[in-house]
N, C-alpha and C positions, 0 to 999 in steps of 0.2 A: 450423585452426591455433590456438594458444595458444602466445603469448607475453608474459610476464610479467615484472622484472625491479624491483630496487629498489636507488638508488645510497647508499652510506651517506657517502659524502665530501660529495656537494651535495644529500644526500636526496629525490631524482628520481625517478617511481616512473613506471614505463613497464608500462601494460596493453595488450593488443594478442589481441582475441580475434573469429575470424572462423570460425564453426562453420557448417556447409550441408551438406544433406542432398536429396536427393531427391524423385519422389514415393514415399508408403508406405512411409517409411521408419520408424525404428525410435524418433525420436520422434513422429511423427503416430498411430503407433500406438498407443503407449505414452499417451498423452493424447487419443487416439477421437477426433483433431480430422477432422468433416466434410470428404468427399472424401480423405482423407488427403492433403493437399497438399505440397507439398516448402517446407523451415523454411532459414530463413537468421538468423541472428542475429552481429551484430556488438558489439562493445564495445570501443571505444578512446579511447584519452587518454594524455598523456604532460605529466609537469610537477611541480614541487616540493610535496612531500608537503602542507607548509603551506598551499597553496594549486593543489590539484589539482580537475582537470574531467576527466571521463568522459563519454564522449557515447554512447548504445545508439537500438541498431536492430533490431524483429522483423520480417521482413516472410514470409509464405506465398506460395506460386506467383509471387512478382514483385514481389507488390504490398504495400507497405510500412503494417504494423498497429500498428506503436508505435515511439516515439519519445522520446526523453529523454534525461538526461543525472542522473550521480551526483557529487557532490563533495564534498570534505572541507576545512578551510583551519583556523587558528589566529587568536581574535578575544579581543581583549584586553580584560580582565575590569576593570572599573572602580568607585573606588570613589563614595560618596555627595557627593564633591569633586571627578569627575572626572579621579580620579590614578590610574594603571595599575597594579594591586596582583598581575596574575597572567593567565595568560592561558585558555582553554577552547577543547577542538575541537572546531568546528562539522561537521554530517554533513548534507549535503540528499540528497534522492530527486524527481524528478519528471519525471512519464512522461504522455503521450498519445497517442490512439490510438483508430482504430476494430476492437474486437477480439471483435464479432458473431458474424462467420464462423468462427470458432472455434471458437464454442461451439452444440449442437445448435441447428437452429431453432427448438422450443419456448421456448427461453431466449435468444433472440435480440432480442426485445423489451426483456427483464431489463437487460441492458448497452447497447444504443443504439448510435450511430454514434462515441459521444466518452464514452471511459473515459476518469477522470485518476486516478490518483495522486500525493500531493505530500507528504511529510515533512520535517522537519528536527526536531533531535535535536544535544546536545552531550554532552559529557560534559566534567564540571566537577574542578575540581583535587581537592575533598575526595573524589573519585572517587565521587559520585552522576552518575547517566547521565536528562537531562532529554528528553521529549520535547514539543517547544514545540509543534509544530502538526502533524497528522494530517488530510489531507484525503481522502476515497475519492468519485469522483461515477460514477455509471454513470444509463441513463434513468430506474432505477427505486430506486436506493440510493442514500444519502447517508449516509457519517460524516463527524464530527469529532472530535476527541479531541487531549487532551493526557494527562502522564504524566511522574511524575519516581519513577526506583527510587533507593533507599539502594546506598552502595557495597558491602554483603553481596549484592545482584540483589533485594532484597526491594523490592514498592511503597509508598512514599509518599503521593501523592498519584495519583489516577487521576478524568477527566473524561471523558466516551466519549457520543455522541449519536448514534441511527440513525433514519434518515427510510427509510420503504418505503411509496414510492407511483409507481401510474405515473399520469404529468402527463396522461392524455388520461380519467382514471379509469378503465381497463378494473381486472380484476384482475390479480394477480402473482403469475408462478408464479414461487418461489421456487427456485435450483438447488440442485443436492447433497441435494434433500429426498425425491426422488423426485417425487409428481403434488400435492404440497401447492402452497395457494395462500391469499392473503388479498386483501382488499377494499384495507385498508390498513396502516399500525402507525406506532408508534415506540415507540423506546427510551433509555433513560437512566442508564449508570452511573458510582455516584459514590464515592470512596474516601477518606477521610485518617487516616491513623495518627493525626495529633493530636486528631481527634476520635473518642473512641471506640474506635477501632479498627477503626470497622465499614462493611459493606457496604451498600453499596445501589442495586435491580433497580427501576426505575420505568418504566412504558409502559403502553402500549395496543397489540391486532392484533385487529383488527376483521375478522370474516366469517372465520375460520381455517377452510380445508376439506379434508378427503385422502382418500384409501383407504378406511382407520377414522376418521375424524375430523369433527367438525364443533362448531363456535364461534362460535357469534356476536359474544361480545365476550371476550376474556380482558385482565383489566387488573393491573398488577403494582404 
């Protein structure tokens, strides 16, 4: 079921979503999740737009793979005097979760027993949209990253940081690449329109190996 609604007299916005599916069903398929297991996913919250919580739930066969909760609120924008000149909508995201099993066992390693993600994001009166903190942790990846676009969607400023190592040293086979793998890496990208204009790709991936491939050190 989906149920969804938004009250414009007391601004109350009521989400109410509780989707399940069986096993083999038509999304375990659709996403090749191991065993094709039966998906249950929830999302509910109910509460004034200003200051709204969302709470989510994935769980497979029973047993419950993520956890979180989404929310939005109105936090008043101050000046250098501490006097309330305007206000900005805050947006959070943050999710936890063991979400292993989901993914084939070769790449089971890659993500670990504790996925997080965590964002928060505003968007400001002159209608640039900021994103203040970007967290991704999985056993073998790490970002972090900020980000603020101009109110045309164009980027500003842009700070992004990737950690690829796994904590026991084996190597990492990276997903979605097919049989690629590295020893180890990072990355670093940096942007601001006020300087220059310009881009910039900074890292290291130590031991790159694949199919046709092999690296010992590629540095950017």
């Amino acid at each position: 079921k989906i149920n969804a609604g938004f009250a414009n007299a007391d601004r109350v916005l009521t989400v109410d979503i509780d989707l399940e599916e069986g096993p083999e069903g038509i999304v375990a398929n659709a996403l090749t999740l191991p065993g094709l297991p039966s998906v249950h996913l929830t999302v509910s919250g109910a509460g004034p737009l200003d200051a709204y919580l969302a709470e989510i739930e994935l769980a497979t066969d029973g047993t419950s793979r993520l956890n979180g909760t989404f929310g939005t609120r109105l936090q008043p924008v101050l000046d250098d005097k501490a006097v309330e000149i305007g206000t900005s909508r805050v947006f959070g995201f943050d999710v936890l979760g063991d979400l292993a099993p989901l993914f084939a066992p070769e790449h089971q390693a890659f993500f670990g027993e504790n996925v997080s993600v965590t964002a928060l994001a505003r968007h400001l009166q002159d209608g640039r949209t900021r994103l203040d903190q970007l967290l991704i942790n999985t056993r073998s990846f790490q970002t972090t990253g900020e980000m603020t676009l101009a109110a045309n969607g164009l980027p500003e400023v842009m700070a992004f940081d990737v950690k690829i190592a796994d904590p026991k040293g084996a190597r990492v086979l990276l997903p979605g690449t097919g049989a690629n793998s590295l020893a180890d890496g990072h990355l670093n990208l940096r942007y601001d329109s006020a300087n220059a204009d310009r881009w910039a790709l900074r890292g290291r991936l130590n031991d790159l190996v694949g199919p046709d491939l092999k690296i010992a050190s590629l540095t950017l």
